[in-house]
C-alpha positions as MATLAB code, in Angstrom:
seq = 'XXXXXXXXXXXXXXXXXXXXXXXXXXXXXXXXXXXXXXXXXXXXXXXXXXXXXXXXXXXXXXXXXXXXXXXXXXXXXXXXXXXXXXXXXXXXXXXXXXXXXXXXXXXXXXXXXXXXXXXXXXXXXXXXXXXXXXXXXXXXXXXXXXXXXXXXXXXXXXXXXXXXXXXXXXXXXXXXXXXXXXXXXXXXXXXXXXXXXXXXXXXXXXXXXXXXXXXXXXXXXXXXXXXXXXXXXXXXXXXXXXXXXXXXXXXXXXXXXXXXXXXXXXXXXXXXXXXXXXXXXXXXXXXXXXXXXXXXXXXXXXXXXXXXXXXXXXXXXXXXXXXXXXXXXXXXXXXXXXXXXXXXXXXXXXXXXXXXXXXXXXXXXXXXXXXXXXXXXXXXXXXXXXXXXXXXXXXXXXXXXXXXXXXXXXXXXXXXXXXXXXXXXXXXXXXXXXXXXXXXXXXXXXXXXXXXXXXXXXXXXXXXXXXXXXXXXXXXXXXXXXXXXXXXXXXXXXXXXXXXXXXXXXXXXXXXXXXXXX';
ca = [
     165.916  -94.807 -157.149;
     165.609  -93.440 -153.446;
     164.229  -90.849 -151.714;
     166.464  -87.559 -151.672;
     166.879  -85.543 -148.173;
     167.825  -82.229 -147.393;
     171.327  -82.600 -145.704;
     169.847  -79.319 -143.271;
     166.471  -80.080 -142.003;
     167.060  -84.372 -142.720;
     163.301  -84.004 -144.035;
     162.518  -85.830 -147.360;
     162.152  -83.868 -150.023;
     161.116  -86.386 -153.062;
     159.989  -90.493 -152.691;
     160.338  -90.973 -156.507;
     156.469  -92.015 -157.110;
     154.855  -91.135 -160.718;
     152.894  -87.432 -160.051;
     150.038  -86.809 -161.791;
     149.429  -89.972 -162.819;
     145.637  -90.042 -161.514;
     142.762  -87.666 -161.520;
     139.715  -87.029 -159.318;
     137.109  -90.014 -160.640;
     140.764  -92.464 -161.074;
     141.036  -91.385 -157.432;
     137.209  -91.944 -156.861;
     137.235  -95.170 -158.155;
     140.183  -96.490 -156.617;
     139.215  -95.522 -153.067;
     136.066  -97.157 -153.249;
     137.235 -100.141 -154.706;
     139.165 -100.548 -152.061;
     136.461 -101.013 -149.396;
     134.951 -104.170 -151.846;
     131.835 -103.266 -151.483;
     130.043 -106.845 -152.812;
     132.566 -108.621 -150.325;
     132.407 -106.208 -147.570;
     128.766 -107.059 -147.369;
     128.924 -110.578 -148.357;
     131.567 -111.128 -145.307;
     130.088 -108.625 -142.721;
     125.979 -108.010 -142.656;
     125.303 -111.531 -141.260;
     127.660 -109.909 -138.351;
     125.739 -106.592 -138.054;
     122.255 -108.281 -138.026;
     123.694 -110.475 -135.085;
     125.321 -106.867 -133.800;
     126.142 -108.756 -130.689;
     124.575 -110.148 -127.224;
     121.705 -108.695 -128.031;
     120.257 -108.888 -131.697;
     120.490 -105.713 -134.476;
     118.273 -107.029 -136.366;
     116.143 -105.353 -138.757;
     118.358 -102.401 -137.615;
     120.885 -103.107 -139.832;
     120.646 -100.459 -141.844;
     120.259  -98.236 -139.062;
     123.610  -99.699 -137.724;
     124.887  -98.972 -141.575;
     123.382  -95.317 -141.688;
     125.367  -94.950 -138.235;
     128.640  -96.607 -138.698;
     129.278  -93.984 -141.634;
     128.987  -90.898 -139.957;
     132.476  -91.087 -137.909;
     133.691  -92.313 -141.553;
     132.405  -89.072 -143.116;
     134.232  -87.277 -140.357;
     137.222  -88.596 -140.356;
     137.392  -88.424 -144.343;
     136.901  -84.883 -144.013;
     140.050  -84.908 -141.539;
     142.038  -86.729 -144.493;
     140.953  -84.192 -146.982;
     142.079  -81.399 -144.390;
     145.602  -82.788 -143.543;
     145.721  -83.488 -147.021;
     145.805  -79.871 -148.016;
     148.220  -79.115 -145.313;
     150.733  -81.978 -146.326;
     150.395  -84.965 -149.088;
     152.796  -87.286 -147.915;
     151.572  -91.005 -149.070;
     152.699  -91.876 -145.558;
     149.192  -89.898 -144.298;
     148.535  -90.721 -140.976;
     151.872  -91.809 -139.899;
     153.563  -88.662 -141.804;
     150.683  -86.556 -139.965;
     150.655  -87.592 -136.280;
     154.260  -87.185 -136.186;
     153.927  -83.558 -137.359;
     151.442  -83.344 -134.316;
     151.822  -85.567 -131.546;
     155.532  -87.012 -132.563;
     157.600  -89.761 -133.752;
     155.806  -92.415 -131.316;
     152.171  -91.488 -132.512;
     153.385  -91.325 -135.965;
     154.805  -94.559 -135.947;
     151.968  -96.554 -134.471;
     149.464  -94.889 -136.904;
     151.329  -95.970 -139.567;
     151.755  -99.380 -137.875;
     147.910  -99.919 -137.695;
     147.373  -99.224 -141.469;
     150.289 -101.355 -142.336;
     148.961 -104.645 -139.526;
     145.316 -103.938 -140.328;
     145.971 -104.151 -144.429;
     147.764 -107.169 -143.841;
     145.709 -109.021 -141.850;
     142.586 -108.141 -143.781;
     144.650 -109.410 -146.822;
     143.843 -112.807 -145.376;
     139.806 -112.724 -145.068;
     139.897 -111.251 -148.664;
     142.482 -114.469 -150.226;
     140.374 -117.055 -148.248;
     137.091 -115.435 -150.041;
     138.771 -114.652 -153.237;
     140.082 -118.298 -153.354;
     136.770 -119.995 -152.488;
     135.001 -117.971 -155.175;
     137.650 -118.859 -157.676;
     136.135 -122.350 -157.554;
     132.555 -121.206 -156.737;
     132.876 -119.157 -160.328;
     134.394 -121.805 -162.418;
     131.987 -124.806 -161.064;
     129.185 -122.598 -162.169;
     130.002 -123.498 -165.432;
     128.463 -127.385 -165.081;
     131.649 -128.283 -163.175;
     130.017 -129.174 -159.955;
     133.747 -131.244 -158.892;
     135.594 -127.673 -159.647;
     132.785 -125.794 -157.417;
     133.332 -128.474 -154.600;
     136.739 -127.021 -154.097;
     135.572 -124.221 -152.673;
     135.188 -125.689 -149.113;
     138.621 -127.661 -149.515;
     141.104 -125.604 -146.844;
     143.881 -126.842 -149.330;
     142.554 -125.875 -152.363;
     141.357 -122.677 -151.506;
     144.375 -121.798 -149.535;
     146.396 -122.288 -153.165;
     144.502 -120.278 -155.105;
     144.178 -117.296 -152.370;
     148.077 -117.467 -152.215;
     148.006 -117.190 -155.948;
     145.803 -114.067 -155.972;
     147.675 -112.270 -153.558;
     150.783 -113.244 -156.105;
     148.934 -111.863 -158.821;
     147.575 -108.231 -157.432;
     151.276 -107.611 -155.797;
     152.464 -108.474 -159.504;
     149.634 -105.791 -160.706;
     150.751 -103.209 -158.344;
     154.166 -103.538 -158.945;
     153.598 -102.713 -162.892;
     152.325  -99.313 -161.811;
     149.920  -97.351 -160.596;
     147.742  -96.220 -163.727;
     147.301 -100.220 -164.820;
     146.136 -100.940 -161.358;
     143.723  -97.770 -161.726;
     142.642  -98.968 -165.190;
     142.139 -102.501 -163.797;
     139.930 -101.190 -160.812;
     137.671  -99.590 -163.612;
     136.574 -102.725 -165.063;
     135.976 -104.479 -161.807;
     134.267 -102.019 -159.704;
     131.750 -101.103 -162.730;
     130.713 -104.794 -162.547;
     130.891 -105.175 -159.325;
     128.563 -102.555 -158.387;
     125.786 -102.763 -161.341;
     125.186 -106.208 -160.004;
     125.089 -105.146 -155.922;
     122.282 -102.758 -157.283;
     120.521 -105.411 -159.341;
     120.666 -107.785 -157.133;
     119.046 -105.481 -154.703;
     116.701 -103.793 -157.350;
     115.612 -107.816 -157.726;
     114.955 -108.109 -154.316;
     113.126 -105.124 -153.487;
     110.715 -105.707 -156.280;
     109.991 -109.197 -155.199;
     108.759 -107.782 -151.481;
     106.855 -104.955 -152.564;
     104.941 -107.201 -155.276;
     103.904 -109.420 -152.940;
     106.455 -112.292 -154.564;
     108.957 -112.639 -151.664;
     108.820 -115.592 -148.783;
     106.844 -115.744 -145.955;
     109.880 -114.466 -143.640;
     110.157 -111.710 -146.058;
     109.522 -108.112 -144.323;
     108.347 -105.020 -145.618;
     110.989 -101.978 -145.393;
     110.273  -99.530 -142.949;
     111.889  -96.182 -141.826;
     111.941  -97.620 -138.096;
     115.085  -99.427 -139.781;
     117.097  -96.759 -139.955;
     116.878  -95.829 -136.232;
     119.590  -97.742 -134.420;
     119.226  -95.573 -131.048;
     116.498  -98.357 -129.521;
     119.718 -100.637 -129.220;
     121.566 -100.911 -126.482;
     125.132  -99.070 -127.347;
     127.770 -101.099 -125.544;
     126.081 -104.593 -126.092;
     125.032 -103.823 -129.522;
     125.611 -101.023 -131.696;
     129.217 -100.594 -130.682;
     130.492 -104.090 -131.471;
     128.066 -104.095 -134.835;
     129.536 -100.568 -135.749;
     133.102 -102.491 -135.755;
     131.444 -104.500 -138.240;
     130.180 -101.972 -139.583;
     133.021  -99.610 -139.996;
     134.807 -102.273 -141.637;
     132.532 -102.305 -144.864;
     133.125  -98.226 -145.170;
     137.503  -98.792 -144.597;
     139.279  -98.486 -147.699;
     138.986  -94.957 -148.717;
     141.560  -93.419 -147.086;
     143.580  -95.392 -150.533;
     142.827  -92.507 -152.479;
     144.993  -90.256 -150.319;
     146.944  -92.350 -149.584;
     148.467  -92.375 -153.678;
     148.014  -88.649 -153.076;
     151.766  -87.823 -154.825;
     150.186  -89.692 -157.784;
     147.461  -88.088 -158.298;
     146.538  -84.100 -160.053;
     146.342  -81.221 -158.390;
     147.109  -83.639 -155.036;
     146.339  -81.163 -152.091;
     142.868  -81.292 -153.227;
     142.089  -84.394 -155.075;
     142.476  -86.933 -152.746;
     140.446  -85.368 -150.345;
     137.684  -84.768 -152.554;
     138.274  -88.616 -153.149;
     137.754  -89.676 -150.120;
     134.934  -87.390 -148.848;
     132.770  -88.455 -152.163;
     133.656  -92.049 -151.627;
     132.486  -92.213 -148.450;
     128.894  -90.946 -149.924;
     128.984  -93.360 -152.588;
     129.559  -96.376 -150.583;
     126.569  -94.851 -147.891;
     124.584  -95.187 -151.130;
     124.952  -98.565 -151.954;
     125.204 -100.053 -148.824;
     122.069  -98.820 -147.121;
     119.844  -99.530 -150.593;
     121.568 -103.221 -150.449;
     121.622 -103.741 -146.699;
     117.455 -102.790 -146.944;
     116.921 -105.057 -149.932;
     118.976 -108.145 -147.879;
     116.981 -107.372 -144.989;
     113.341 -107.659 -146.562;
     113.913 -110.005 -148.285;
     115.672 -112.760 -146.169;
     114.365 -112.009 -142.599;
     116.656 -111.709 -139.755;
     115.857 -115.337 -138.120;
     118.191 -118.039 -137.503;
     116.950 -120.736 -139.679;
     117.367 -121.018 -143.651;
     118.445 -117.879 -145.243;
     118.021 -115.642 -142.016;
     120.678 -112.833 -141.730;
     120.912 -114.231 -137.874;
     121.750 -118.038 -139.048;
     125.766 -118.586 -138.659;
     125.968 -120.510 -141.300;
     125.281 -117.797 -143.297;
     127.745 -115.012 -141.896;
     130.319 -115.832 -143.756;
     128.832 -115.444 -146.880;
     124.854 -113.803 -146.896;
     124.787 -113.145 -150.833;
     125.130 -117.359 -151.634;
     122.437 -118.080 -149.020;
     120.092 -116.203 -150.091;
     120.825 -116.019 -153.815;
     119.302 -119.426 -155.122;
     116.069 -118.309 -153.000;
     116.299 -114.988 -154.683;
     116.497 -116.088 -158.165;
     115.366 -119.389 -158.099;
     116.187 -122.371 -160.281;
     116.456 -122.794 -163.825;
     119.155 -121.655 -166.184;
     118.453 -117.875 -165.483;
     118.842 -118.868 -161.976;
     121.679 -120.328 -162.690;
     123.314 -117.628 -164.611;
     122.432 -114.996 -162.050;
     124.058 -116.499 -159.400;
     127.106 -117.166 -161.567;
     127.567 -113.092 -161.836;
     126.716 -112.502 -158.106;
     129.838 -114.778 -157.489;
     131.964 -113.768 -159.840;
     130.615 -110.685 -158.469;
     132.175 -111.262 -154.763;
     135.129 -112.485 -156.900;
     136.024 -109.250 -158.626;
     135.632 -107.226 -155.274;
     137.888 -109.569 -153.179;
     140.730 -109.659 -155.751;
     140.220 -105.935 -156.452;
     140.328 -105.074 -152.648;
     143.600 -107.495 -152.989;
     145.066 -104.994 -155.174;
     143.983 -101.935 -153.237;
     144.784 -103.358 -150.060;
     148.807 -103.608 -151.105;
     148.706  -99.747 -152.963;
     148.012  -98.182 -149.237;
     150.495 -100.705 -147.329;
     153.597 -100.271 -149.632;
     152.848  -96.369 -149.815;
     152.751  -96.089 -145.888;
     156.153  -98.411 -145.695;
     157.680  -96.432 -148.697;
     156.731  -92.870 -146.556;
     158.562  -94.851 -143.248;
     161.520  -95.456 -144.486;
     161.616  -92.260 -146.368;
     162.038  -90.817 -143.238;
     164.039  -93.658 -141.071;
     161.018  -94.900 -139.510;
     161.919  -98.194 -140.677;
     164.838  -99.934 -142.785;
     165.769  -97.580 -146.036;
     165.468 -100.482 -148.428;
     161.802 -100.429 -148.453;
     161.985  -96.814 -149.864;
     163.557  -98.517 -152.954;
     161.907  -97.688 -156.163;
     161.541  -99.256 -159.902;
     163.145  -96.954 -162.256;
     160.876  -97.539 -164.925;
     157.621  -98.273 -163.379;
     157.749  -95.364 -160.354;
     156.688  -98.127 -158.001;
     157.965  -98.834 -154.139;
     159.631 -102.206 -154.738;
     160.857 -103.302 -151.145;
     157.473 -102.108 -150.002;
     154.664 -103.792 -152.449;
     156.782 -107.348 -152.881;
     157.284 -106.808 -148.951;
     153.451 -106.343 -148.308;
     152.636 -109.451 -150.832;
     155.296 -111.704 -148.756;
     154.190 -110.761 -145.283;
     150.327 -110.810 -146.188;
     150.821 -114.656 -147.634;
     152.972 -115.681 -144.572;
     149.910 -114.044 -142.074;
     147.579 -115.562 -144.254;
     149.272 -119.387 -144.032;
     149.699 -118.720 -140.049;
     145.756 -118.162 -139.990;
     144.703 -120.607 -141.480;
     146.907 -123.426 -139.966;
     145.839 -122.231 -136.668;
     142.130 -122.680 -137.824;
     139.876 -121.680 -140.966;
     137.536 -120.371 -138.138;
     140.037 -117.868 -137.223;
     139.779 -116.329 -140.435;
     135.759 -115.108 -139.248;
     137.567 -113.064 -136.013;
     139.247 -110.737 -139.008;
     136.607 -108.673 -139.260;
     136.006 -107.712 -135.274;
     139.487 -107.398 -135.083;
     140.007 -104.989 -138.253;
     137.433 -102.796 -137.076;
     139.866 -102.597 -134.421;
     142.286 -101.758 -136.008;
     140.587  -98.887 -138.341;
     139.095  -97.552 -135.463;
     142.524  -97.030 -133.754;
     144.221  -95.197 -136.874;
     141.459  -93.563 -138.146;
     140.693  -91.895 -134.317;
     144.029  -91.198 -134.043;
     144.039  -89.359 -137.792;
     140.819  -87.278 -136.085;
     142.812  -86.291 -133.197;
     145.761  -85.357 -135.353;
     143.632  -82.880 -137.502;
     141.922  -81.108 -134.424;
     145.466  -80.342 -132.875;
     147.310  -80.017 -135.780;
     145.091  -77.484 -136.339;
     144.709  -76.080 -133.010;
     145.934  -72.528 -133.431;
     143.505  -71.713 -136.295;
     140.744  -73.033 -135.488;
     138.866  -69.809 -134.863;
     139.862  -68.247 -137.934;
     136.705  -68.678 -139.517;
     133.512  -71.090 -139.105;
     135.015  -73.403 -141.645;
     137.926  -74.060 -139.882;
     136.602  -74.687 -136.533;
     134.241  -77.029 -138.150;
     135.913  -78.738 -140.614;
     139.149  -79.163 -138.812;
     138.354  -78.898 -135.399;
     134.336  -79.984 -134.778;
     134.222  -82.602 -137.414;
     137.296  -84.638 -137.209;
     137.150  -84.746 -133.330;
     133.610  -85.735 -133.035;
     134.699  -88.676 -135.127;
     137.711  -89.413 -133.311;
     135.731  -89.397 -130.015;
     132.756  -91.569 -131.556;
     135.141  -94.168 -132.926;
     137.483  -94.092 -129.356;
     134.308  -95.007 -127.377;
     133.421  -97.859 -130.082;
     136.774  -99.403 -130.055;
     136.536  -99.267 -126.063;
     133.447 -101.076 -125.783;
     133.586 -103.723 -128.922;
     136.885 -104.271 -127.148;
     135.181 -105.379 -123.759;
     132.715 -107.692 -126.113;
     134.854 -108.843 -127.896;
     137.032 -110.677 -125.599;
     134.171 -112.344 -123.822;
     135.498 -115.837 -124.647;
     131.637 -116.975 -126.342;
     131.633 -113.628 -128.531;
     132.120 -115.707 -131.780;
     130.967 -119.076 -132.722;
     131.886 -120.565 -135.715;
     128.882 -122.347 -138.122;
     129.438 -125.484 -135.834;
     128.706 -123.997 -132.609;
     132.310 -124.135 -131.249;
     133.503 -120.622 -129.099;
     136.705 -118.905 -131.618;
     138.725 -118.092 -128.839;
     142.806 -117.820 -128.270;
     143.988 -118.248 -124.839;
     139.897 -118.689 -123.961;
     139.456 -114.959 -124.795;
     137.619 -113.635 -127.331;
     140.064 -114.685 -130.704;
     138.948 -110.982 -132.493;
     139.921 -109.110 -129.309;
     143.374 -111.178 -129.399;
     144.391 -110.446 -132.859;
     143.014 -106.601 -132.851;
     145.500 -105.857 -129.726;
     147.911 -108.026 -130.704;
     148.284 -106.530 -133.797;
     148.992 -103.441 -131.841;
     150.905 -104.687 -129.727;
     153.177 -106.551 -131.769;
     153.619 -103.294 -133.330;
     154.917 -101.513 -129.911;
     157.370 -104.487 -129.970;
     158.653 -103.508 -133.504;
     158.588  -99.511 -132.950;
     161.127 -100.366 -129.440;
     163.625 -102.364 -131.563;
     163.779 -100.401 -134.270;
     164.134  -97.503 -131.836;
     167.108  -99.189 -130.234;
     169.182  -99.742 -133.416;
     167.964  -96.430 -135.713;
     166.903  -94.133 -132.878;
     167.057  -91.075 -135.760;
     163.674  -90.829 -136.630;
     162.864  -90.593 -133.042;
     164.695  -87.850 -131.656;
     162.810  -85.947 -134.559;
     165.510  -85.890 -137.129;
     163.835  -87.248 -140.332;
     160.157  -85.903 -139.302;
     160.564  -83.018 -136.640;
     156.988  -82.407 -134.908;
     155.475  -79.031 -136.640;
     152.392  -76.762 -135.351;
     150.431  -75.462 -138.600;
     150.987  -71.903 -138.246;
];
């Protein structure tokens, strides 16, 4: 089944997906899945607390607080383009109603390159913990395979098999999936912080314990270029993953108003969790270098297995609480695995709807309403970036992050932008509008341009990263997350001139003609 087009305007009229299929908590739960909130922090606080030259530190949650209001602003963007238009192509299908085909197609280009790229930080994690989980069970030779590249790069492969598999089958099994996970997931982010938390105010935590104070939450002592702009990459990174819920806005209810809602309650849910947990972590492991400090790199990889056996101690209910912290991690890698794909195969399905890139990954399932082309295309392509990585060098696979937030901050600015001039000629309708779709989604655009300039700078400096055994992750002796980020992008200007060259249709404004909200 294909997308239909109307033989006058060449504009797509129909993609074939399964409407109605989801409702507003489906939609809730689905978006914030898709940020993996246990691994998210797991993979990225150790980076905040470092923030960059110069220490964030017990700021952390400051830098937290921070980093999600240009993600508030930018969700309420979505939720207003949304109403205007819900195309699952969002951003792309968006800027190139504003701005044109050559806006349109990047934005949709730095979804498609970030998703896939992240794809391999969340196998690696998602394969390690596979063996981390199963050892826990008195098989300390299974739980040794967790820091075997081979090993790990098998079972991450085989996870990113399984999820495309999952998302393939249809969209309301990979809803009903995220239910289970997420509901674990979270109740044991909030008990392991409830643990901690109760540990430092009773007087029971370590001598490099700290008690919580409101200072914390005021990052504006930092230096901005050296610190909180590289650690709000990091930072923005945790919150990314919400725009899924509008982006399977022709699957959802009532979708010129669900998604949004989605993704604008989302975004307060995560700011929820991750400030409570991001306190707890602090207090209660310190922010030096040695042992379980958040500033140690051994531990910025992973923060939640360095501190947990200090947290909970020995014995078997030691033992058994750090078994469901990792399966924990687990859930949230391989569920973000599964929402990762869903946003990827929607934005290539709304591409080639509209000739923005070859037809056949607008082909759909008959039965299952699914993009074919598009999800087996993003499993494929995600394994093949995620074999490059890691025969380049495991250490590579700690520049992801950086270069993500990259990534995010480049579509989602550009998604800001696109609702303050798609908008333009209404804007002073009424105080809504001008705030909502002007104020808002601009101020975030702006705040997340000036980030990605300056985490840019920092991260190219060729000693940015170090890797837990002192040695400078670098490509070309620059900075390796500066690399990938742009050369993501790049790559991506490479792919938008060919394709221009043989199918120049979509841009002379054929298949998506530019269009002023009236």
């Amino acid at each position: 089944m294909t997308s239909s087009v109307s033989a006058e305007t060449h504009e797509v009229s129909g993609k074939g997906l399964k409407g109605g299929a989801l409702g507003l908590v489906s939609s809730v739960v689905v978006g914030v899945a898709s940020t993996a909130p246990a691994y998210s922090l797991a993979a990225s606080l150790g980076f905040i607390v470092v923030g960059g030259s110069l220490v964030a530190g017990v700021k952390a949650p400051g830098i937290v607080l921070l980093a999600f209001i240009p993600m508030y602003l930018i969700a309420v963007a979505y939720a207003e383009l949304n109403k205007a238009e819900a195309d699952c192509g969002t951003t792309f299908t968006w800027a190139s109603r504003a701005f044109g085909p050559v806006a349109g197609w990047m934005g949709g280009w730095g979804i498609i390159i970030a998703d896939v790229i992240v794809m391999s930080n969340l196998a690696q994690i998602a394969g390690a913990y596979s063996f981390t989980f199963v050892g826990g069970f008195g098989l300390p030779a299974v739980a040794d395979l967790a820091g075997n590249v081979l090993a790990t790069t098998i079972a991450g492969l085989a996870w990113i098999a399984l999820m495309t598999w999952i998302c393939y089958r249809g969209i309301e099994i990979s809803a009903r999936l995220q239910y289970f996970l997420l509901s674990f997931e979270v109740i044991i982010l909030l008990f392991f912080a409830a643990f901690a938390l109760v540990r430092v105010y009773s007087g029971n935590a370590e001598s490099y314990s700290l008690m919580p104070s409101w200072d914390w939450l005021n990052p504006f002592t930092l230096d901005f270029g050296q610190t909180i702009a590289p650690a709000m990459l990091t930072g923005i990174f945790i919150y990314w993953g919400w725009d899924t819920a509008v982006s399977i806005n022709e699957e959802t209810k009532d979708p010129d108003k669900t998604p949004g809602r989605a993704a604008v309650i989302s975004t307060l849910l995560l700011l929820a969790t991750y400030v409570l947990v991001t306190i707890a972590t602090v207090a209660f492991a310190g922010v030096g270098d040695k042992g379980i400090g958040l500033a140690n790199p051994n531990n910025s990889a992973d923060v939640f297995s360095a501190i947990g056996p200090t947290l909970f101690g020995g014995g078997v209910v030691g033992s058994i609480l750090m078994t469901l912290l990792g399966f924990s991690i687990l859930t949230s890698a391989s569920a973000s695995t599964q929402t990762t794909i869903l946003p990827t195969a929607r934005t290539s399905l709304s591409m080639a709807a509209h000739k923005a890139i070859p037809e056949q990954f607008a082909r759909m399932h008959p039965r299952f309403l699914t993009p074919t082309w598009s999800t087996i295309g993003m499993g494929i392509v995600s394994a093949v970036f995620y074999l490059i990585f890691t025969f380049i060098s495991p250490s590579l696979l700690l520049a992801l992050i950086g270069s993500i937030g990259l990534m995010i901050a480049f579509y989602y600015g550009l998604t800001g932008y696109t609702c303050a001039w798609y908008y333009r000629r209404t804007l002073t309708d009424s105080v809504r509008h001008f705030i909502m779709r002007g104020l808002f989604p601009l101020a975030g655009a702006l705040m997340l341009t000036a980030v990605f300039i300056y985490g840019l700078y920092n991260f190219a400096q060729p000693n940015w990263l170090v890797d837990a055994n002192g040695n400078n992750v670098t490509i070309f002796g620059l900075g390796a997350e500066a690399v990938v980020g742009i050369g993501g992008l790049v790559l991506g200007v490479i792919l938008m001139i060919v394709w221009r060259i043989r199918r120049p249709h979509f841009f002379r404004g054929q298949t998506l003609p530019k269009r002023a909200h009236a």
